[in-house]
TIDO-418837 format. One record per residue: residue in one letter; z, x, y of N, C-alpha, C in turn; residue number from 1. Coordinates in Angstrom, 3 decimals. Atoms other than C-alpha are relative to their C-alpha. Example, Ala and Ser with C-alpha at 12.3 -4.5 7.8 and 13.67 -1.06 7.14 Angstrom:
<pts>
(pt "A" (0.000 0.890 -1.190) (7.800 12.300 -4.500) (0.000 0.900 1.200) 1)
(pt "S" (-0.060 -0.820 -1.190) (7.140 13.670 -1.060) (0.730 -0.770 1.090) 2)
</pts>
This chain:
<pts>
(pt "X" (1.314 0.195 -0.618) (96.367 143.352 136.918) (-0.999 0.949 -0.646) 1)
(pt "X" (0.997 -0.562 0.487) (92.957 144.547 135.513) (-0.914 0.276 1.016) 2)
(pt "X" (0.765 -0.421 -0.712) (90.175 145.897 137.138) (-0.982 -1.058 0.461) 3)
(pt "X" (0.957 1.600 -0.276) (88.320 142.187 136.809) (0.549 -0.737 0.837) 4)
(pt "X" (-0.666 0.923 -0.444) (91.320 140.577 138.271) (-0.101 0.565 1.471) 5)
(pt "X" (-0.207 -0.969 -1.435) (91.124 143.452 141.425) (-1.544 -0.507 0.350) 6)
(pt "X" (1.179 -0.125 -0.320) (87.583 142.764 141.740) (-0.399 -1.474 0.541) 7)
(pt "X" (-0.364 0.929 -0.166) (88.095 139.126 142.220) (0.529 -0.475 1.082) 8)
(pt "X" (-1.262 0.023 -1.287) (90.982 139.449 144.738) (-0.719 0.559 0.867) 9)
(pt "X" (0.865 -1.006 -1.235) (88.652 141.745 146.394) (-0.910 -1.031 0.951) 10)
(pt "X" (0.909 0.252 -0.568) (85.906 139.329 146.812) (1.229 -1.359 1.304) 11)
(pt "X" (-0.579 1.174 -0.600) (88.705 136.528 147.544) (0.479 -0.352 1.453) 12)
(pt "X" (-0.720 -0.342 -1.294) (90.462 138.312 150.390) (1.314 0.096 0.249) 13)
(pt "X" (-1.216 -0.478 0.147) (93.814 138.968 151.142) (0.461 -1.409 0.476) 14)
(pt "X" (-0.755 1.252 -0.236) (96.123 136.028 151.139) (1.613 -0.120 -0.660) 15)
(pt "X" (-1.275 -0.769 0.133) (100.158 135.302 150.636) (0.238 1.004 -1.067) 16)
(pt "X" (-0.612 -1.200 0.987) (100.709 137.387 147.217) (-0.919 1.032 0.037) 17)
(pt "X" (0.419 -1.716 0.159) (98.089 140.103 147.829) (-0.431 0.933 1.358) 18)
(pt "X" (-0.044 -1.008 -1.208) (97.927 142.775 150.591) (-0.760 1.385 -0.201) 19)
(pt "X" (0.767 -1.381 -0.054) (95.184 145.843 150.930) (-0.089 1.090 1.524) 20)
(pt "X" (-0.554 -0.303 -1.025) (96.116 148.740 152.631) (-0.876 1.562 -0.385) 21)
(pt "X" (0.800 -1.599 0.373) (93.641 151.980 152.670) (0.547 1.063 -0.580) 22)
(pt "X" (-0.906 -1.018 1.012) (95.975 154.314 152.275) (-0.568 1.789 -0.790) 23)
(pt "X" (0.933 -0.997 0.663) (93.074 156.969 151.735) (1.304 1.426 0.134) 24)
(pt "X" (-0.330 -1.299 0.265) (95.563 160.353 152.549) (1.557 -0.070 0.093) 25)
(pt "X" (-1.215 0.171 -0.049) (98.870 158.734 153.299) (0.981 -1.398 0.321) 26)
(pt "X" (-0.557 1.362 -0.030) (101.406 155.760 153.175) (-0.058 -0.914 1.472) 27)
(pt "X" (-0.238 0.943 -1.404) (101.275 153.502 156.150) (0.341 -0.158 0.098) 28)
(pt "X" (-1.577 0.823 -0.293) (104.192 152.304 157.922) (-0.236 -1.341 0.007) 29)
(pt "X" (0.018 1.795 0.319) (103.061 148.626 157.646) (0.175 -0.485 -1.584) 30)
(pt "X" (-0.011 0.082 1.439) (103.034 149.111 153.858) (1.553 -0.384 -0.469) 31)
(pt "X" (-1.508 0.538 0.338) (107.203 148.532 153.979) (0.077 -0.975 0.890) 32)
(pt "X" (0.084 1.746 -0.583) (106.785 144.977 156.245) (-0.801 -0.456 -1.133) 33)
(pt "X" (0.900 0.954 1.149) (104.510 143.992 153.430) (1.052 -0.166 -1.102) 34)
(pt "X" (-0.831 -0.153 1.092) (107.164 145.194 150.674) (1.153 -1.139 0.474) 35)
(pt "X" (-1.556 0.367 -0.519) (110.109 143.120 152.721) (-0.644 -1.640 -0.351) 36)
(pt "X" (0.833 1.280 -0.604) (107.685 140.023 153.732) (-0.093 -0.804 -1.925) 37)
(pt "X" (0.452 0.416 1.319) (106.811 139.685 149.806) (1.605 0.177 -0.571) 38)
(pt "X" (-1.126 0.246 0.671) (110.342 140.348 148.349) (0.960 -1.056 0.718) 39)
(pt "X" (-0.840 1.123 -0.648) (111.746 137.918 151.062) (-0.685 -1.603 -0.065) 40)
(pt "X" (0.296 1.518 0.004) (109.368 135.272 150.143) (-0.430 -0.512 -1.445) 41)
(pt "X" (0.595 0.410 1.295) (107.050 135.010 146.688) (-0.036 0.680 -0.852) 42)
(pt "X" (0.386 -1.174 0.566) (106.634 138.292 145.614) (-1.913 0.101 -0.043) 43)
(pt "X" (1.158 -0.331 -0.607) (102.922 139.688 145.693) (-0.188 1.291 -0.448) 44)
(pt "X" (0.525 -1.346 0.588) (100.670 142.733 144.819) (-0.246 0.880 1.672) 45)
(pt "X" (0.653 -0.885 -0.892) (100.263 145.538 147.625) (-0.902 1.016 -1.081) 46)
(pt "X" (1.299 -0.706 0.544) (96.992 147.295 146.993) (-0.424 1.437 0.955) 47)
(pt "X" (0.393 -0.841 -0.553) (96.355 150.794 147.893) (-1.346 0.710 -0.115) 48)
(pt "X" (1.389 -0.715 0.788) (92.757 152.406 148.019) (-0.653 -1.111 0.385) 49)
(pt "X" (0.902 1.049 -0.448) (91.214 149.315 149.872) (-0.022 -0.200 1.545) 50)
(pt "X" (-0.022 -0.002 -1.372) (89.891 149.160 153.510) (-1.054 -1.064 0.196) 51)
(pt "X" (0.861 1.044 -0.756) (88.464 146.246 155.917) (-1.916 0.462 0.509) 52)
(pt "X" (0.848 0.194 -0.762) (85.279 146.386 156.791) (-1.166 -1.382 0.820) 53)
(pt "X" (0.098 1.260 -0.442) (84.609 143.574 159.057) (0.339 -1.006 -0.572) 54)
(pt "X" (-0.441 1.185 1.212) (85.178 140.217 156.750) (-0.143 0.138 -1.365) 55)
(pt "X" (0.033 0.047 1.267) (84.592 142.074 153.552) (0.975 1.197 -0.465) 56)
(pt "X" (-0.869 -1.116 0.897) (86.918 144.747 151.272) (-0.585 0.512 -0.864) 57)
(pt "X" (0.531 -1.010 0.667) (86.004 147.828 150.145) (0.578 0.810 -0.492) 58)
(pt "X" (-0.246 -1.322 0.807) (87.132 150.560 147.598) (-0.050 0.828 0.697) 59)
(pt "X" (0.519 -1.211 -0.396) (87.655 153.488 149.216) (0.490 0.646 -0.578) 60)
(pt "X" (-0.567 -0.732 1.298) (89.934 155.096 146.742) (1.307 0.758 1.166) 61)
(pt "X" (-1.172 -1.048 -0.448) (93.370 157.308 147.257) (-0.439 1.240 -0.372) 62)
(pt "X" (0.227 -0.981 0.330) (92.381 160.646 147.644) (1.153 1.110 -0.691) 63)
(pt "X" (-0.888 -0.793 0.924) (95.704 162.253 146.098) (1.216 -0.940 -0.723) 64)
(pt "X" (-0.827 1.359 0.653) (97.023 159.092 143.937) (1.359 0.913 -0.183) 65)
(pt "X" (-1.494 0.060 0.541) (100.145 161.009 142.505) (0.779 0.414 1.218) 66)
(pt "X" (-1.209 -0.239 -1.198) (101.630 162.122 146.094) (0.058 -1.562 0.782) 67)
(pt "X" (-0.961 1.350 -0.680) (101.127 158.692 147.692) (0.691 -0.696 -0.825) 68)
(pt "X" (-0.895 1.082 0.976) (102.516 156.890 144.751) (1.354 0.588 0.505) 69)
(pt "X" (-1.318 -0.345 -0.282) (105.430 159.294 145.031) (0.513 -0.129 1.448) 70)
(pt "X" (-1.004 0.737 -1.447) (106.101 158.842 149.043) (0.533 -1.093 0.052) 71)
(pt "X" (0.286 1.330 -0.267) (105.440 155.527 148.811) (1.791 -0.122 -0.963) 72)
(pt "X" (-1.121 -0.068 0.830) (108.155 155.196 145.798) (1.309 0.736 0.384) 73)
(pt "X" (-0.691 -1.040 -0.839) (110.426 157.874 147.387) (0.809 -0.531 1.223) 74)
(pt "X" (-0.370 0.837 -1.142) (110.894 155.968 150.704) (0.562 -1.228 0.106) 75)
(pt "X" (-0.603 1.416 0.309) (111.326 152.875 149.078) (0.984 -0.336 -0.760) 76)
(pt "X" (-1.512 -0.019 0.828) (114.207 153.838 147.146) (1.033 0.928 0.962) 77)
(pt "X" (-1.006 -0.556 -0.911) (115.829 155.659 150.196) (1.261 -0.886 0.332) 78)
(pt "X" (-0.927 1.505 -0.452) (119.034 153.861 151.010) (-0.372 -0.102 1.623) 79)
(pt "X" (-0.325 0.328 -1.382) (118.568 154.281 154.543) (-1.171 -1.067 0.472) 80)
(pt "X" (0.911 0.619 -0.192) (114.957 152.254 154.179) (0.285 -1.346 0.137) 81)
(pt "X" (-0.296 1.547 0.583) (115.662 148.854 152.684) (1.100 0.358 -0.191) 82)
(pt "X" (-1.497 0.136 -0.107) (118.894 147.224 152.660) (0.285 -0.080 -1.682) 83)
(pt "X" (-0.381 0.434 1.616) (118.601 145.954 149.050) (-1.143 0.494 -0.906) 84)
(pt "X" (0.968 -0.122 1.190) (116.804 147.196 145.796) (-1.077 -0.696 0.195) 85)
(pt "X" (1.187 1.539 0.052) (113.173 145.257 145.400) (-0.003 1.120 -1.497) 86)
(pt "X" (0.504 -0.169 1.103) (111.807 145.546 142.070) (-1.438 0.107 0.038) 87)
(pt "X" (1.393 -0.495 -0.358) (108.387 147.631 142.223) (-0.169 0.150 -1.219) 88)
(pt "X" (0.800 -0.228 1.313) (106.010 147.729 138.982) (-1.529 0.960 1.023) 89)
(pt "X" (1.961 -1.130 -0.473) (102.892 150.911 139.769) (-0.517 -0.251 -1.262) 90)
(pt "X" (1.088 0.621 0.637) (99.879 150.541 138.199) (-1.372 0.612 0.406) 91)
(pt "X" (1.134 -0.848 -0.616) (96.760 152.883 138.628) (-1.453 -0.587 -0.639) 92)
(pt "X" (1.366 0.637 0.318) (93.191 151.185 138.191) (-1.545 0.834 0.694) 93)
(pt "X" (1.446 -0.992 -0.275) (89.705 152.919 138.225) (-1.045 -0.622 0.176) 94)
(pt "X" (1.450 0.661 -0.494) (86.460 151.861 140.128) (-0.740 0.501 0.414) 95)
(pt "X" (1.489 -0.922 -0.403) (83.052 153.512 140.548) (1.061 1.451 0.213) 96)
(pt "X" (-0.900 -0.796 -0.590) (85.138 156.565 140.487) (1.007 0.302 0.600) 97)
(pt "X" (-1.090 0.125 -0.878) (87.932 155.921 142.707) (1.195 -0.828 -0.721) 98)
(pt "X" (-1.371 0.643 0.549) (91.410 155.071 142.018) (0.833 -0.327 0.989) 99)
(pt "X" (-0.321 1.372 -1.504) (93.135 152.015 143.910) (1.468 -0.182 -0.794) 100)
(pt "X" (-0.988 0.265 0.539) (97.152 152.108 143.123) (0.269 -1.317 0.553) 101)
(pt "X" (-0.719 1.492 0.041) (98.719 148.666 142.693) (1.575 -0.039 0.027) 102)
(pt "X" (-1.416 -0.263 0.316) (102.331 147.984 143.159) (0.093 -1.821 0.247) 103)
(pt "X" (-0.948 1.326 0.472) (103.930 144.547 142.235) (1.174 -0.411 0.643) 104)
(pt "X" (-1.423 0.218 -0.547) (106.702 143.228 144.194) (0.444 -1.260 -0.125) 105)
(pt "X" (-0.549 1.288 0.525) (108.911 140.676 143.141) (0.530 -0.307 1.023) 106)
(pt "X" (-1.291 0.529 -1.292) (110.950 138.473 144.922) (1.217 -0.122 -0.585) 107)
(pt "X" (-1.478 -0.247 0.055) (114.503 139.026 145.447) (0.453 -1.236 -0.274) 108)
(pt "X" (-0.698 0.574 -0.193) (117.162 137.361 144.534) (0.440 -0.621 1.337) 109)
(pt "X" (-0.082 0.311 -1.310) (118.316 134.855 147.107) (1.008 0.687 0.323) 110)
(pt "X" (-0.949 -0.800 -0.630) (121.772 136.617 146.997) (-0.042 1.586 0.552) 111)
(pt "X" (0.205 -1.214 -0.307) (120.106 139.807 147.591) (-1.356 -0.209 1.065) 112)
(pt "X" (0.625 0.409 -1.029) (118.285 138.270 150.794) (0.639 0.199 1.554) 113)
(pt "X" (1.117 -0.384 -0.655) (117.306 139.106 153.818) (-0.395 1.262 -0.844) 114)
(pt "X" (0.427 -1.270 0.184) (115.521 141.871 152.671) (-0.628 0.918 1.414) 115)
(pt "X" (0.542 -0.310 -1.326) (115.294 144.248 156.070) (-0.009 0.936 0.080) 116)
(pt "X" (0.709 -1.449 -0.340) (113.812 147.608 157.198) (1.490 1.178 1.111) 117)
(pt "X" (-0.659 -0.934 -1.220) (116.186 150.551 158.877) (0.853 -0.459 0.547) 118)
(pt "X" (-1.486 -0.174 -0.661) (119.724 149.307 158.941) (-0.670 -1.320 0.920) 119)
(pt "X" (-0.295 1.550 -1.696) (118.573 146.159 161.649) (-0.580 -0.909 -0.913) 120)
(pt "X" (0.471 1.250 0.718) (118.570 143.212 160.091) (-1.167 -1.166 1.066) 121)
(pt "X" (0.801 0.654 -1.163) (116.198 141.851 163.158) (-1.624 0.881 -0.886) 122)
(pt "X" (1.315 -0.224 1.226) (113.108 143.942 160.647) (0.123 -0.934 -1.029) 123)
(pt "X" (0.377 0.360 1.405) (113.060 141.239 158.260) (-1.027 -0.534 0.463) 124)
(pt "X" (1.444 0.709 0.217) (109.876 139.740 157.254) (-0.275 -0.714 -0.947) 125)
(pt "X" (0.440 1.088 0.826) (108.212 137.078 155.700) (-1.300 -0.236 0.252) 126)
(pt "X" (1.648 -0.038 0.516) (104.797 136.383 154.113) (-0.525 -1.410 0.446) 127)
(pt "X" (0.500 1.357 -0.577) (102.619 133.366 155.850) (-1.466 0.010 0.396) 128)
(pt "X" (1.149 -0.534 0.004) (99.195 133.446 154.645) (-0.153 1.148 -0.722) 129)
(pt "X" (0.874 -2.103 0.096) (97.420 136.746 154.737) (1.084 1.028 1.032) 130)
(pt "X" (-0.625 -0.929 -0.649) (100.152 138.196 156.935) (1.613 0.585 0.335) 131)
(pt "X" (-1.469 -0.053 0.318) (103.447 139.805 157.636) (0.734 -0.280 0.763) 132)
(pt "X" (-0.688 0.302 -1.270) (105.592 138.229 160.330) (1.704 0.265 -0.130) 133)
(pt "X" (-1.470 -0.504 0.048) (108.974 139.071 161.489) (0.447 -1.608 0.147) 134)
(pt "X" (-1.005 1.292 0.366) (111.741 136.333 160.659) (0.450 -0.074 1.342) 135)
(pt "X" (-0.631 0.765 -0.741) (112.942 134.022 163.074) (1.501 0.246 -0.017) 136)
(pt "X" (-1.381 -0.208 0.174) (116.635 134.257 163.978) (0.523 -1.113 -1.434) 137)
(pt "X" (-0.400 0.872 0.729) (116.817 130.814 162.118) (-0.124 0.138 -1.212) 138)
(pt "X" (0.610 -0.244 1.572) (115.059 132.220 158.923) (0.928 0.882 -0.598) 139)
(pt "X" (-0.873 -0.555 0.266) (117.392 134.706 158.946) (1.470 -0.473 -0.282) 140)
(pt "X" (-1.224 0.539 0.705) (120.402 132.934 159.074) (-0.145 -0.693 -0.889) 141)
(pt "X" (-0.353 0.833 1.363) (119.282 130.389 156.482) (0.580 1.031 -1.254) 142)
(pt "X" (-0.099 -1.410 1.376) (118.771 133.808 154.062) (1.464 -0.156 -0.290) 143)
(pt "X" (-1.019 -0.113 0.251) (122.108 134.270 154.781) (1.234 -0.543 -0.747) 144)
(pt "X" (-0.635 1.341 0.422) (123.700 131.153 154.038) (-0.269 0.068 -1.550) 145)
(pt "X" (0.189 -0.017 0.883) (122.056 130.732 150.765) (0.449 1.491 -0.823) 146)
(pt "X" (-0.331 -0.667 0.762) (122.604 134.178 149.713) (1.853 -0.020 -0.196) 147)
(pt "X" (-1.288 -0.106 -0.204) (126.711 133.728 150.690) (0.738 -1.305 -1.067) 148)
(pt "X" (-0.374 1.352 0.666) (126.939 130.216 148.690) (-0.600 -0.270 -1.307) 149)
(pt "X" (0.467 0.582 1.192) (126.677 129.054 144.969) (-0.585 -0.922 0.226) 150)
(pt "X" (0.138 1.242 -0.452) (124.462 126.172 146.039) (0.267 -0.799 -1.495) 151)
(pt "X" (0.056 0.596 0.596) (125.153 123.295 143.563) (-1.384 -0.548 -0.618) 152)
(pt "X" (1.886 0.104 -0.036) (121.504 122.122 144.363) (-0.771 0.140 -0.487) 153)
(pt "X" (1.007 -0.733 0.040) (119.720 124.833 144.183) (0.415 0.730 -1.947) 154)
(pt "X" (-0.248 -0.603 0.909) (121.145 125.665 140.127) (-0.865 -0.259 -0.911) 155)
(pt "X" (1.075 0.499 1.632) (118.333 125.167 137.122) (0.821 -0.812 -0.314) 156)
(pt "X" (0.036 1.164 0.990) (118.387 121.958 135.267) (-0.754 0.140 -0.808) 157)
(pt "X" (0.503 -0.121 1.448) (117.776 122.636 131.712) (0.014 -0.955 -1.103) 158)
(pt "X" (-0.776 0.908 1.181) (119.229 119.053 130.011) (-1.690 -0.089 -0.429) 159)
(pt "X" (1.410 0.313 1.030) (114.718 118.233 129.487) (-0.706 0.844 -0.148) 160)
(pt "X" (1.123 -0.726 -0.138) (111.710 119.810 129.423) (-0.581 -0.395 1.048) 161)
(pt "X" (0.951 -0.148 -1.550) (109.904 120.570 132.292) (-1.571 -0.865 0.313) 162)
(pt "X" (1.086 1.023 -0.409) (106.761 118.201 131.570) (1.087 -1.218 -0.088) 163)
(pt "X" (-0.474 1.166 0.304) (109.597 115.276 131.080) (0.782 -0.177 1.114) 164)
(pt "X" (-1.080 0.264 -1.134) (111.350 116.073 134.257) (-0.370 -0.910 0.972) 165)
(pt "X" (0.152 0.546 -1.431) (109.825 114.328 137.258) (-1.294 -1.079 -0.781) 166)
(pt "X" (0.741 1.486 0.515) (108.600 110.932 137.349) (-1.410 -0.088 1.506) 167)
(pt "X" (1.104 -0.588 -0.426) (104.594 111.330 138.380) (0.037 -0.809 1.544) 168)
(pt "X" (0.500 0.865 -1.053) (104.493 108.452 140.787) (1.210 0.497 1.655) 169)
(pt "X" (-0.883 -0.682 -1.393) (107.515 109.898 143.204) (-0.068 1.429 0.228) 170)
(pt "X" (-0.011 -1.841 -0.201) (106.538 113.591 142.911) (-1.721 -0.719 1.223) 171)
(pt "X" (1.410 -0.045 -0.832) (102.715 111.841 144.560) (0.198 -0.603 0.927) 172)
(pt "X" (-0.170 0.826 -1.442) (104.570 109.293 147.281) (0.416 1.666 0.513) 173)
(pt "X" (-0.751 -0.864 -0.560) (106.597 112.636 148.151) (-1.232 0.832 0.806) 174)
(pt "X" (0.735 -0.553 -0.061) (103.643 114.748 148.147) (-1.230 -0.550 1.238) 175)
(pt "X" (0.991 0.531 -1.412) (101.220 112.509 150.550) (0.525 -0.219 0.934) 176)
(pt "X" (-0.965 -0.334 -1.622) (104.075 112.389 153.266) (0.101 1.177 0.303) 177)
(pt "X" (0.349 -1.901 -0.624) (104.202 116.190 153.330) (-0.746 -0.293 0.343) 178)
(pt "X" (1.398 -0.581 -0.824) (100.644 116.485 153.810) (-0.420 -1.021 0.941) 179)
(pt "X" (0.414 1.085 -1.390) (100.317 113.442 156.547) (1.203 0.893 0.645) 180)
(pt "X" (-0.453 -0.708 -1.733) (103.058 115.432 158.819) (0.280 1.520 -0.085) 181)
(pt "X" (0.437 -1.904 0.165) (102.513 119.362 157.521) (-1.802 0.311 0.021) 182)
(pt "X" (0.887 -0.180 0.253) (99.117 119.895 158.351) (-0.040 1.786 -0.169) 183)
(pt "X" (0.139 -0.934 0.525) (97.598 122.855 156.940) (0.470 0.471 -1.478) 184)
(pt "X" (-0.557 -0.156 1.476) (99.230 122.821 153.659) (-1.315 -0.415 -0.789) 185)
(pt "X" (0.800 0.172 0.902) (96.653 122.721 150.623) (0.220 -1.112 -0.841) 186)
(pt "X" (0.029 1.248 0.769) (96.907 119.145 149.299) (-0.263 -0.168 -1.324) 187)
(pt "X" (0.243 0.028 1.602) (95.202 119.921 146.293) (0.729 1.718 -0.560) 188)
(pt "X" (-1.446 -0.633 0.490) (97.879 122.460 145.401) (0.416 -0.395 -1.374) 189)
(pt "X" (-0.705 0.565 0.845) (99.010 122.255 141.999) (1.082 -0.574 0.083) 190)
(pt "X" (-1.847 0.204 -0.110) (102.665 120.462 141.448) (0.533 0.879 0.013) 191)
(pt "X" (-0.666 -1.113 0.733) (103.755 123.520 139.693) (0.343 0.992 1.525) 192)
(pt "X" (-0.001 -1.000 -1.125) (102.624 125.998 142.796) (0.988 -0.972 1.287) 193)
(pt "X" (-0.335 0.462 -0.607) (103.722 123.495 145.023) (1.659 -0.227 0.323) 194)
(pt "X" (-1.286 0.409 0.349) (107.277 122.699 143.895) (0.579 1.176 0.274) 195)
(pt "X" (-0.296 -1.090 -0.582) (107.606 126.501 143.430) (0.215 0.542 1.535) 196)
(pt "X" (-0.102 -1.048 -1.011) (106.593 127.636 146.772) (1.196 -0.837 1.172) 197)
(pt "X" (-0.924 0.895 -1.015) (109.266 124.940 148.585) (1.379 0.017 -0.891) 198)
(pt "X" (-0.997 -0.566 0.907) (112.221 126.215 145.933) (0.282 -1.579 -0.723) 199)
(pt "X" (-0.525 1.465 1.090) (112.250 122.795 143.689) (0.153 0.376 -1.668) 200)
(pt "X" (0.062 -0.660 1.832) (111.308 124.973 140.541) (0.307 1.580 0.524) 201)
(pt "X" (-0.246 -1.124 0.262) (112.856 128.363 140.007) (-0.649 0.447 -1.152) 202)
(pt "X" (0.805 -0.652 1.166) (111.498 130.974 137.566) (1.156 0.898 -0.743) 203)
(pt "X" (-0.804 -0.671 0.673) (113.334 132.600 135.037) (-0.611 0.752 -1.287) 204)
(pt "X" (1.413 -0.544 0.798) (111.141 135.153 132.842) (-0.972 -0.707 0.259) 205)
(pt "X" (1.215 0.794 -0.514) (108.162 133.384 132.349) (0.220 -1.285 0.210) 206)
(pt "X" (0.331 1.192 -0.306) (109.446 129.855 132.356) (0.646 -0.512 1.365) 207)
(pt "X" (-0.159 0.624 -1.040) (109.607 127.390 135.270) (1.319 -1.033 0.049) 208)
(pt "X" (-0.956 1.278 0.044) (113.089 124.857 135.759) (0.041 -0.371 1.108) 209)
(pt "X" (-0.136 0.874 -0.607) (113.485 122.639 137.909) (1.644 0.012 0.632) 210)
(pt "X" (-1.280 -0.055 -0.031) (116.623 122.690 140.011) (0.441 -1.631 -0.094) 211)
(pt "X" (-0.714 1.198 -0.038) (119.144 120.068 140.487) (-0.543 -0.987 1.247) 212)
(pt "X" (0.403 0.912 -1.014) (117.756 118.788 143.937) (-1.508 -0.152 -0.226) 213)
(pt "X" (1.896 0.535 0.676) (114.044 118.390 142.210) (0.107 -1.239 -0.547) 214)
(pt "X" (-0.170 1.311 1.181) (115.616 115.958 139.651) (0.744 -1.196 0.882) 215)
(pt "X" (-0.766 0.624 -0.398) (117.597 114.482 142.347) (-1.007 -1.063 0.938) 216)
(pt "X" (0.928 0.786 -0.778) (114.223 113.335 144.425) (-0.876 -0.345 -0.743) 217)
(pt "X" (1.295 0.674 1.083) (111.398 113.239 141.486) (0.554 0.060 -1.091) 218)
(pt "X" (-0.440 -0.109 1.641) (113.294 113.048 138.565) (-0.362 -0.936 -0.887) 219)
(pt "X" (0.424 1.198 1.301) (112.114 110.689 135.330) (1.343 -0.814 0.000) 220)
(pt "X" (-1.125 0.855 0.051) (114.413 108.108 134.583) (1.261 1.174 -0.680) 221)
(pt "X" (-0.170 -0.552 1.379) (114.911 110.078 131.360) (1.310 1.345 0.709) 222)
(pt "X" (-0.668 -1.068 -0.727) (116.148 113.401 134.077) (1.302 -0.090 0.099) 223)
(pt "X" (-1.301 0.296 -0.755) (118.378 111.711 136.019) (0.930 -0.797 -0.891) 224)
(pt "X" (-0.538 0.559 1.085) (119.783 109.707 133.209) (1.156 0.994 -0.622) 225)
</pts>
């Protein structure tokens, strides 16, 4: 992230992958439900050095960047914090004077899912929107499930290329039955984001595949062939 791309997000507002958290003299305890919520769902940027004021976001800066980085970092590699590793990228960016740390959080592996706070697996969280909600019993056991099982399913399909995989006209019947009985979903959603955020495409470095149950509902002839 750049200082154009922060300035952007700023005006945009906080929504599922990014989270601003003041943070002016010391870490917040909501700052590890954000870390869990984002490694248990998309992954996402927490932003430190940014505070609400009424419907807009403002810079206020970290007044001693290298000790909160280090609590913050410190706590989050405690074993007794989190159950499982997350993968944090820091990142220090400068504005009108002030400096707003960034931290990166990926999302976990599913076998390294739930991701939950202090030993109780009843702290997990998940990202919905702009916010951090605690998991459902049911959300939790799915985690479980999937992380305990090789799904067949759920494995990348690599036999095409990823523009040759899915045949356009059953990825758009599929797509206008979601959004006639999910309201609230963003219709005009890319495929790409779309497919992603409902696990049809996995990521692997930078590129996108398609699992086996993607090709199994929109697949090209060519796919499933």
């Amino acid at each position: 992230m750049n200082t154009s791309e922060l300035k952007k997000l700023l005006h945009a507002g906080e929504w599922k992958d990014i989270e601003f958290k003041e943070a002016r003299t010391d870490v917040p305890k909501s700052a590890f439900e954000t870390v869990c919520a984002f490694a248990n769902t998309h992954g996402g940027h927490l932003v430190f050095g940014v505070a609400q004021r009424s419907h807009a976001y403002e810079v206020t800066g970290v007044e001693n960047p290298e000790k909160i980085q280090n609590d913050f970092l410190s706590v989050l590699h405690a074993d007794a914090k989190i159950n499982h590793d997350v993968d944090v990228t820091e990142q220090r960016l400068h504005i009108a004077g002030k400096t707003v740390l960034v931290f990166q959080i990926a999302e976990n592996q599913r076998t390294r899912k739930p991701v939950y706070l202090d030993g109780d697996i009843r702290r997990t969280f998940l990202r919905k929107g702009s916010g951090d909600y605690k998991a459902q019993m049911q959300d939790i056991e799915r985690m479980l499930r999937d992380a305990a099982v090789d799904r067949w399913d759920g494995q990348p399909f690599e036999r095409v290329a990823l523009k040759e995989a899915f045949d356009a006209g059953s990825l758009a019947w599929y797509r206008s039955r979601f959004h006639q009985a999910n309201a609230g979903f963003n219709p005009k959603q890319p495929d790409r984001d779309f497919l992603y955020h409902w696990g049809f495409l996995i990521k692997q470095g930078r590129r996108f595949l398609p699992t086996r149950a993607a090709i199994m509902l929109f697949g090209s002839p060519l796919a499933i062939h």
